[in-house]
MARTOR-763388 format. One record per atom (N, C-alpha, C): atom name; x, y, z. Coordinates in steps of 0.02 Angstrom, whole numbers, padded with zeros to 5 digits. Layout:
! residues N
R  a     c1     c2     c3
R CA      X      Y      Z
...
//
This chain:
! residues 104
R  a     c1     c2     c3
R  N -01305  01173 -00472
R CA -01265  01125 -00436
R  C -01193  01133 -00458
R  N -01152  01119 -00414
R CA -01071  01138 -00442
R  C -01051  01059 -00417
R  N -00981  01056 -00460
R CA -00973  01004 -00478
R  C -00865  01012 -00448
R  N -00862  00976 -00393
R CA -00788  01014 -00398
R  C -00722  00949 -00382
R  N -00685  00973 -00348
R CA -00617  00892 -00353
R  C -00625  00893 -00263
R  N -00623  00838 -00240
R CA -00613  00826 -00182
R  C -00532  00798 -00158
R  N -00532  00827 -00118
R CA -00442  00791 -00111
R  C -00423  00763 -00047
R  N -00391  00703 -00057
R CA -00399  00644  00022
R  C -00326  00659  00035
R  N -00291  00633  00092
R CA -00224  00671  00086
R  C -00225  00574  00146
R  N -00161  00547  00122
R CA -00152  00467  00162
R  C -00072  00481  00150
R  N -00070  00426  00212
R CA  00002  00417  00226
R  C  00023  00350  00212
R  N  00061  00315  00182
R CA  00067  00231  00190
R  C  00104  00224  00226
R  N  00114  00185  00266
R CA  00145  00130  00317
R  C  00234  00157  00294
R  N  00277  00198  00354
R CA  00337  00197  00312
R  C  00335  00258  00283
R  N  00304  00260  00240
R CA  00310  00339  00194
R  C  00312  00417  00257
R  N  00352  00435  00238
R CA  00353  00519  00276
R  C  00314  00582  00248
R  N  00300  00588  00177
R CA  00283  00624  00140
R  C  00199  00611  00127
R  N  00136  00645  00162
R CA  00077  00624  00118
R  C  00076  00630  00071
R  N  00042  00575  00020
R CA -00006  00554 -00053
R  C -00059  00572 -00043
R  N -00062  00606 -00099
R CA -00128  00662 -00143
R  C -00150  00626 -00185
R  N -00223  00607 -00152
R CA -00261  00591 -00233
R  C -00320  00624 -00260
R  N -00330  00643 -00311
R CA -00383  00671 -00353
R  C -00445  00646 -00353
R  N -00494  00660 -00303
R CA -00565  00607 -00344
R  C -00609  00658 -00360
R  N -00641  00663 -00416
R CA -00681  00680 -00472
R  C -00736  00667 -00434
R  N -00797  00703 -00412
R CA -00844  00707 -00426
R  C -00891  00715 -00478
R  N -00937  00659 -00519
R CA -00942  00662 -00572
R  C -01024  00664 -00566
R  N -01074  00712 -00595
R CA -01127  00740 -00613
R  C -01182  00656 -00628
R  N -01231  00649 -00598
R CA -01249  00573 -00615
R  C -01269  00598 -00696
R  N -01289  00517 -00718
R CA -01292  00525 -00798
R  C -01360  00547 -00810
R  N -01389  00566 -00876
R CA -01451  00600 -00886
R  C -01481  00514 -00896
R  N -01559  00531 -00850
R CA -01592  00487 -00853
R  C -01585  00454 -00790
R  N -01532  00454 -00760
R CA -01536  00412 -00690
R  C -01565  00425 -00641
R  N -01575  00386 -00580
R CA -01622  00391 -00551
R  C -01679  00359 -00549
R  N -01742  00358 -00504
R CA -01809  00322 -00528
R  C -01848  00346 -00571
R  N -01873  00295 -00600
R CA -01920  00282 -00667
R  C -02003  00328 -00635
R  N -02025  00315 -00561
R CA -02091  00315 -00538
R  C -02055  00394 -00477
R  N -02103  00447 -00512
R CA -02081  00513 -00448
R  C -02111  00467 -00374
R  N -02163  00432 -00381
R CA -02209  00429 -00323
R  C -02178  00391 -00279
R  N -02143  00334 -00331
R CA -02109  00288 -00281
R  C -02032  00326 -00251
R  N -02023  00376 -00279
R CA -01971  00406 -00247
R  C -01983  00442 -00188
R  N -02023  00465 -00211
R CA -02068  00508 -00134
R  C -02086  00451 -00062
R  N -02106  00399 -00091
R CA -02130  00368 -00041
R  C -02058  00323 -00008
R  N -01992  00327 -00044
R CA -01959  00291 -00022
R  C -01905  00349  00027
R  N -01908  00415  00011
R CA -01888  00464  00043
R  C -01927  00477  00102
R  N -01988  00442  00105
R CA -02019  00461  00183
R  C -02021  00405  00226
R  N -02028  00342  00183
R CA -01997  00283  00226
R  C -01913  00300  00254
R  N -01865  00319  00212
R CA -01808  00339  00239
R  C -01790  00385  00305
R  N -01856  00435  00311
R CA -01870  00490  00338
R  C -01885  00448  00408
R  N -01932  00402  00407
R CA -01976  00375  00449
R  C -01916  00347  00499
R  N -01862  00309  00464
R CA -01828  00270  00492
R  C -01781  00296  00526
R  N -01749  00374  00502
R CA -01698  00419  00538
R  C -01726  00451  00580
R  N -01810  00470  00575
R CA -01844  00484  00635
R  C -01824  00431  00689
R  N -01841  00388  00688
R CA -01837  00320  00740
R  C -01773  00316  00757
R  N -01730  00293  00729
R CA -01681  00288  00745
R  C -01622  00374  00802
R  N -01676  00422  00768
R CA -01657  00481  00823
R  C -01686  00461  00878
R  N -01755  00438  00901
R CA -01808  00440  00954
R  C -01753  00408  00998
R  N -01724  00352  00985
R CA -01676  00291  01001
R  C -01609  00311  01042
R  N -01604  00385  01019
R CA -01537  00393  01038
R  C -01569  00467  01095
R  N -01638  00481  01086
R CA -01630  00567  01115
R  C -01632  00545  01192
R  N -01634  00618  01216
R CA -01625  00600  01273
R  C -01708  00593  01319
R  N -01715  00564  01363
R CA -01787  00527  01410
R  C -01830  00597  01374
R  N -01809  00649  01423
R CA -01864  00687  01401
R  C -01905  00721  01336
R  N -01852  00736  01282
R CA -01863  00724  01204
R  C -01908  00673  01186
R  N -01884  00610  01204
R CA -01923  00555  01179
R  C -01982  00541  01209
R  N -01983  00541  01274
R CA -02075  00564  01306
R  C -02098  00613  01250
R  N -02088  00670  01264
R CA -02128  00731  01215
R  C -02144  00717  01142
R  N -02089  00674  01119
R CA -02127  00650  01048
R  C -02154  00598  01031
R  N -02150  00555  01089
R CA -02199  00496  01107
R  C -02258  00488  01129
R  N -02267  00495  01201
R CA -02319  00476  01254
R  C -02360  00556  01271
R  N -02322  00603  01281
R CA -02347  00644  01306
R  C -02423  00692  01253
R  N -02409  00699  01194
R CA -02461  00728  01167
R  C -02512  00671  01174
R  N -02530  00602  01157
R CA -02567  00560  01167
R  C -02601  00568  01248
R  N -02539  00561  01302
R CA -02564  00547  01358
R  C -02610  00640  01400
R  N -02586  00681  01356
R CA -02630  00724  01389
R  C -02699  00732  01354
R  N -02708  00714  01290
R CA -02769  00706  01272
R  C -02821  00641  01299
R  N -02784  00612  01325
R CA -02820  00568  01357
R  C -02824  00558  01419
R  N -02804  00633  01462
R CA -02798  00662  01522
R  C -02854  00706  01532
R  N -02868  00732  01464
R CA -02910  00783  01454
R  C -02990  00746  01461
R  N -02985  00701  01419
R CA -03040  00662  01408
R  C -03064  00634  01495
R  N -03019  00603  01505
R CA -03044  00575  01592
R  C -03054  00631  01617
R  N -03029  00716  01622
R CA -03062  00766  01662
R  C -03128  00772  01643
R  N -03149  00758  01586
R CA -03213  00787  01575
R  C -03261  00725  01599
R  N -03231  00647  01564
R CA -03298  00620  01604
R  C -03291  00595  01657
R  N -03233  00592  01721
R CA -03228  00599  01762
R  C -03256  00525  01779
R  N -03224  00449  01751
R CA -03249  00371  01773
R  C -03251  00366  01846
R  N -03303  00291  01849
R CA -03275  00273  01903
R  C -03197  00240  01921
R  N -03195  00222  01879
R CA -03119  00173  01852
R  C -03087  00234  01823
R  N -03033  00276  01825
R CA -02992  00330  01773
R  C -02965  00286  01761
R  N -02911  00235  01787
R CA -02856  00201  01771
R  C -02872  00170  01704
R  N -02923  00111  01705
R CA -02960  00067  01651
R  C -02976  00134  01580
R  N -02999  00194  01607
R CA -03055  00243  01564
R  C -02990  00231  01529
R  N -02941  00267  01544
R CA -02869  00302  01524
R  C -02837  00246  01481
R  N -02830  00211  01508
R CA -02803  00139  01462
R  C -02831  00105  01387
R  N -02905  00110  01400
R CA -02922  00106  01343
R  C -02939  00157  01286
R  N -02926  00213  01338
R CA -02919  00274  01275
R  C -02850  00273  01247
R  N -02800  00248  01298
R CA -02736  00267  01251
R  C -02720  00196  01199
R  N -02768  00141  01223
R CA -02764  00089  01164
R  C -02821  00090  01101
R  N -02861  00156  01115
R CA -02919  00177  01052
R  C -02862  00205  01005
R  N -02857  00268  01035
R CA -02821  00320  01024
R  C -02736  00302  01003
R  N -02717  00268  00985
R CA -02647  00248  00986
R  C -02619  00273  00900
R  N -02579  00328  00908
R CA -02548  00366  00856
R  C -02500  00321  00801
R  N -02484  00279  00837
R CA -02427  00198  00807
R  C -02465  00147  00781
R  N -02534  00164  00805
R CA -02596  00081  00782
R  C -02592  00100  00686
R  N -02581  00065  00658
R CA -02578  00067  00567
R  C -02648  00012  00548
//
């Protein structure tokens, strides 16, 4: 890991000349950090979970079908071809509320 000077360059109100300032990037201290690897892991995939979501939120219709509805809804497209209900609509519905990838 390298360790180097970052440099901000501001103007104040009035002043003609930019101000240079020095900030130090400084190496965290030994020992810091979490106490528990596991709970770090698990708080990096909750983090994960949430920038997932928060992408779904912003992509565009068809992105967000494909990583939503669509792998669910063709397996449960598949399923009504084979047993072929009298009801598909009802069959389909309660497979995608069996089957629901979001049910915890």
């Amino acid at each position: 890991r390298t360790w180097g000077t970052t440099r901000c360059n501001s103007t104040a109100m009035g002043d003609e000349e930019p101000q240079t300032q020095d900030m130090v990037t400084e190496p965290p201290e030994p020992g810091a950090g979490l106490d528990d690897a596991d709970e770090g892991a698990q708080a990096q995939k909750a983090a994960m979970a949430t920038q997932n979501k928060m992408n779904l939120q912003t992509a565009p219709i068809r992105t967000y079908l494909d990583s939503t509805v669509v792998p669910i809804l063709l397996q449960g497209l598949s399923a009504l071809v084979k047993e072929r209900p009298a009801n598909p609509v009802e069959f389909l519905a309660a497979y995608l509320m069996q089957n629901n990838p979001q049910k915890a």
